[in-house]
N, C-alpha and C positions, 0 to 999 in steps of 0.2 A: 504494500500500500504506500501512495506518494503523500511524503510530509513539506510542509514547507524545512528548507535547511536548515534553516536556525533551530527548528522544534527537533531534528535531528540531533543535532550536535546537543543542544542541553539533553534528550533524553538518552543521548549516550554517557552522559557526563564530562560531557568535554568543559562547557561552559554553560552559564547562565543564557536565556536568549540574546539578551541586551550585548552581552559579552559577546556572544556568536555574532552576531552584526556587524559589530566593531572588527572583528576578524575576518570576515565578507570583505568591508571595506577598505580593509587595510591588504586584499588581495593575498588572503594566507590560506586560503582557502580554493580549493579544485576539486570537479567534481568531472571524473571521466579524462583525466588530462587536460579539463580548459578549468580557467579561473571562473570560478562561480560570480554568483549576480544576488543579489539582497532580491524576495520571494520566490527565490528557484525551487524546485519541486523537487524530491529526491524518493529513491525508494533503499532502504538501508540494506536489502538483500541482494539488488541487481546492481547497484551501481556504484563505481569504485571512491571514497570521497578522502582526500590528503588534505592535510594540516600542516604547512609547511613545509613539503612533499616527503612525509610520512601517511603513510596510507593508516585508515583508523578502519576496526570493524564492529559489526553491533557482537559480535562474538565475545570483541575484549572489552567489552564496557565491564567498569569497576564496578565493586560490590556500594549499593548508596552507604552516605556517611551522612549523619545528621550529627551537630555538636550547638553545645551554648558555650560563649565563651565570654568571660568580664575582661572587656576591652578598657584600658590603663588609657588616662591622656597621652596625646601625644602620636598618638598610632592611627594610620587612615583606613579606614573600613575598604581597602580595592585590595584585587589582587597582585597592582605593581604601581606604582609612582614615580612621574616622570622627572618629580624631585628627588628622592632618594628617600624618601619619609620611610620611617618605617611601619608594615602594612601589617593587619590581623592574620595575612599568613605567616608570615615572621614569626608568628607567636607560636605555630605548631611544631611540631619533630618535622626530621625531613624526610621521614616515611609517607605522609599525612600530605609531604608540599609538591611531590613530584608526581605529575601524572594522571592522578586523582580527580582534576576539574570538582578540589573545593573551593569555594566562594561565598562571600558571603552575601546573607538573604537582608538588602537593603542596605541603610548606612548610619552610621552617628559620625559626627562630625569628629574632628578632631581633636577639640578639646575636651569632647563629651568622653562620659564610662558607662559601660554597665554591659546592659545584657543585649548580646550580638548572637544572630544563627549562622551557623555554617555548613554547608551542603556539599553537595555535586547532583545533587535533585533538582536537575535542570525547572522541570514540571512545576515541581512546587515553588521552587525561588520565583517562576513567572506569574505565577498564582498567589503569591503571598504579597507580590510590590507592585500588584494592581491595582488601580483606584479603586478599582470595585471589588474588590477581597481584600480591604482593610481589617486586618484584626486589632482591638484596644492594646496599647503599650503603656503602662504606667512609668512615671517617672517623677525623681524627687529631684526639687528645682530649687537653689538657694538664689532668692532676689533682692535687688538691692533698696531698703526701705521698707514697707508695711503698709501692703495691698488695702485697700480700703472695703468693706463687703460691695461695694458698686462697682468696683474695679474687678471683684471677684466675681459679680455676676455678670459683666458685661463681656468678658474672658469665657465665663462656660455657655454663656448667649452666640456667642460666634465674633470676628472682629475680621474689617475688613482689611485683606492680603493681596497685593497684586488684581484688585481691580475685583477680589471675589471673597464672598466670607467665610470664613474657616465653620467648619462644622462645629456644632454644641459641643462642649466640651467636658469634664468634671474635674473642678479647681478646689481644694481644698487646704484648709492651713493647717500646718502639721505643728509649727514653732517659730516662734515671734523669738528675736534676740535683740540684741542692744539697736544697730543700725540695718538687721536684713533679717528677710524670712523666709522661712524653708515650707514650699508650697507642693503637695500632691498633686500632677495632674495626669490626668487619662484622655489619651485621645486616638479617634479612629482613622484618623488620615495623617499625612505625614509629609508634608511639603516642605521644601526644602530650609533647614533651620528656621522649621516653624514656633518653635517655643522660644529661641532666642528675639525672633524679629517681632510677634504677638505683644512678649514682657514687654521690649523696646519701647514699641507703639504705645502701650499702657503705662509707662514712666517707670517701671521697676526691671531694668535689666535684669541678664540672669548671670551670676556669680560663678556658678555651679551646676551642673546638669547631667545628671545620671538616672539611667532607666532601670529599673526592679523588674519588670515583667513584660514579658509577650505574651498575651493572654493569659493561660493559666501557667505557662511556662516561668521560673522565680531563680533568680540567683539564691536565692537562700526560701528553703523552705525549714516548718519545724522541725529537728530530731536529726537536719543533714547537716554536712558541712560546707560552711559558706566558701566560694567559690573567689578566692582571692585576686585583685587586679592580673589582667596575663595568664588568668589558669582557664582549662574546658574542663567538659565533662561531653562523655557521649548523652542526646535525647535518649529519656526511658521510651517503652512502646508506647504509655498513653501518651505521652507528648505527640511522636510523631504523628498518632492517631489523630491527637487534637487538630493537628495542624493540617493533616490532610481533609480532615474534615470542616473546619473553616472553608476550604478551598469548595469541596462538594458541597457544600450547603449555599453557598453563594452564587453557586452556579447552576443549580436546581433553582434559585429564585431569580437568577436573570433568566432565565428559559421563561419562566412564568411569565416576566412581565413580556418577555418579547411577544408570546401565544395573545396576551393581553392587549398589546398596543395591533397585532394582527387583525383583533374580531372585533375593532373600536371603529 
């Protein structure tokens, strides 16, 4: 059966889509001896496809990997930097870095920490950094000053971004200190250093910014041990499950609505 290329190479584990693209682009990519084309059509059992003219087969795709990992400032959420930063793969064994097509599932910025996914589950990394397969990520937000409760609802009312306003959100205060305060917020979408630029716009930069969870996923749960800056762990089976099922639930209700906008 014919895939488009990119959904190829992620579901071989080569890369993420977004990544496979970039690699189309970047002419690293041939399919049957000619350099391939961004929407090409592939069939993974007939047709010969090279990565830097090494030939790849769905025979060798790796075993999936799913990891969380508490990303340390400093470190950029890609898998290479055309600075020399150093990246969330950096932070694995070199068992883990060669080969593999792990990557990680979206981004924190670079001075951010906390809880990061990492894959070669092409599928799912496309399914999880979709607009429309947002799952909630909480984070703890140190700001600068003391949020007023109208600032506080005005923030989980939505606030406008680039010309559009950010989804409802849930802001809560965790701890007031002398000059700043450390703010719980949970949100479903994830635009680009949107909790920094939001604060901004509401007069209480953010100091600090570290995420606790992806969904029910936790860097620290009760009775485990907390997952120190720079360290993983492998996802347990419910996680994974969770996660794949965010993705089929979301996708069973876009079906819905589309049958819906169909008989309108």
């Amino acid at each position: 059966m014919e895939v488009r290329l990119q959904k190829a190479l992620s579901q071989l584990g080569i890369a993420s889509r977004r990544e496979a693209e970039e690699m189309i682009r970047q002419s690293r990519v041939q399919v049957n001896g000619v350099l391939a084309h961004l929407g090409q059509k592939v069939d993974l059992h007939k047709d010969a496809i090279a990565i830097d003219g090494k030939l790849i087969s769905a025979a060798e795709r790796p075993p999936l990997i799913y990891l969380l990992l508490h990303k340390p400032p400093g470190v950029v959420s890609t898998c290479a930097d055309p600075q020399g930063r150093k990246t969330v793969l950096d932070l694995l064994p070199q068992e883990l870095r060669a080969g593999l097509g792990i990557h990680p599932v979206g981004r924190l910025d670079a001075e951010s920490t906390g809880a990061l996914i990492l894959t070669n589950d092409g599928e799912l990394t496309f399914g999880l950094t979709h607009p429309r397969h947002s799952i909630p990520k909480t984070y703890h937000v140190v700001v600068k000053g003391h949020p007023s409760p109208a600032v506080i609802k005005k923030w989980c009312q939505g606030v406008m971004l680039d010309g559009r306003k950010t989804l409802p959100a849930q802001v809560n205060l965790i701890e007031s200190f002398a000059e700043n305060s450390c703010l719980e917020v949970v949100l479903k979408e994830g635009r680009n250093r949107q909790i920094r630029r939001v604060a901004e716009i509401l007069g209480h930069p953010v100091i600090k910014l570290h995420r606790t969870a992806i969904g029910t996923i936790q860097l620290k749960k009760p009775k485990e041990t907390f997952l120190r800056e720079g360290q993983y762990r492998s996802l347990r089976d419910e996680e994974i499950r969770f996660l794949q099922n965010s993705i089929k639930h979301r996708t069973i209700k876009d079906s819905a609505e589309v049958r819906s906008v169909a008989k309108a």
